[in-house]
C-alpha positions as CSV (number, residue, x, y, z in Angstrom):
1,X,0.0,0.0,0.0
2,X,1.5,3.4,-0.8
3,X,1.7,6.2,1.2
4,X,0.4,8.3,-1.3
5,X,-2.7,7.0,-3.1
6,X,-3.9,7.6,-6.5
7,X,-6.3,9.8,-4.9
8,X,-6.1,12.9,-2.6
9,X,-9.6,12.8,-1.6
10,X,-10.9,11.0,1.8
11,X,-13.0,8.4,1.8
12,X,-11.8,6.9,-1.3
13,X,-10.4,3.8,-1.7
14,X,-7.1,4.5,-3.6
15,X,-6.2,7.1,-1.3
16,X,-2.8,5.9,0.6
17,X,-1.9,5.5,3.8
18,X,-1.2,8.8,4.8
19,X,-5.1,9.7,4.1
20,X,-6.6,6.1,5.7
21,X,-3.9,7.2,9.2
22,X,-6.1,10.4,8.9
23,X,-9.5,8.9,8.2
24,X,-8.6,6.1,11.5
25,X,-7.6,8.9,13.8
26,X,-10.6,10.9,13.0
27,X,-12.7,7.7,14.3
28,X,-10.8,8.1,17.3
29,X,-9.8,11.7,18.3
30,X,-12.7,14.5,18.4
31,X,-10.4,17.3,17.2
32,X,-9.0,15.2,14.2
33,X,-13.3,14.4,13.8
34,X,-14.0,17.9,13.6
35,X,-11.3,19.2,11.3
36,X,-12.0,16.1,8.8
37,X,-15.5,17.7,8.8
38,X,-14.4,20.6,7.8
39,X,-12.2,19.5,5.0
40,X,-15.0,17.6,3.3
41,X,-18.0,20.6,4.2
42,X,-15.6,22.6,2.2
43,X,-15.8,25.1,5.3
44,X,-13.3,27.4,6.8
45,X,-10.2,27.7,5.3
46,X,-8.4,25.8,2.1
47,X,-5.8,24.9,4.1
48,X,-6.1,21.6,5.6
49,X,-2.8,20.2,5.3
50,X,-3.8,16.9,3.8
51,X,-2.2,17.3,0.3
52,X,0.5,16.0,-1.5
53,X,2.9,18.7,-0.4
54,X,2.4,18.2,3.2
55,X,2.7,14.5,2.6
56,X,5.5,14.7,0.3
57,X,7.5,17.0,2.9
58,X,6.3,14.4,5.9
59,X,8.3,11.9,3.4
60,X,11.4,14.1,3.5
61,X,11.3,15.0,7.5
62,X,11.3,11.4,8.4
63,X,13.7,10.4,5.6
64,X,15.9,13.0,7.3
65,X,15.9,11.5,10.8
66,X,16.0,7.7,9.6
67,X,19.6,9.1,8.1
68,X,20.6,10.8,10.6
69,X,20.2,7.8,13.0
70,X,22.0,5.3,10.7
């Protein structure tokens, strides 16, 4: 399964880890619930920081540290 999915929407099935970690915690954690909800009402802001960029840079960060530990 990749990190990255063919899709960048939630709820999809083709959507990568990195959106199914965000769809599980939003189960779980009401503050994660609530800002899911806004990213699929389309309310508040365009930012939600579930993109490709943010996941791509995630990618990089922990690449980074598994290095630096090596």
């Amino acid at each position: 399964m990749s990190f990255r999915g063919s899709k960048d929407t939630l709820n999809q099935p083709d959507n990568g880890i990195f959106l199914k970690e965000v769809e599980l915690m939003a189960k779980f954690d009401p503050v994660m619930k609530q800002h899911v909800s806004r990213v699929e009402n389309g309310a508040g802001s365009h930012v939600h920081y579930l993109g490709k960029t943010i996941q791509n840079e995630l990618i990089d960060s922990i690449s980074s540290k598994i290095i630096e530990h090596i």
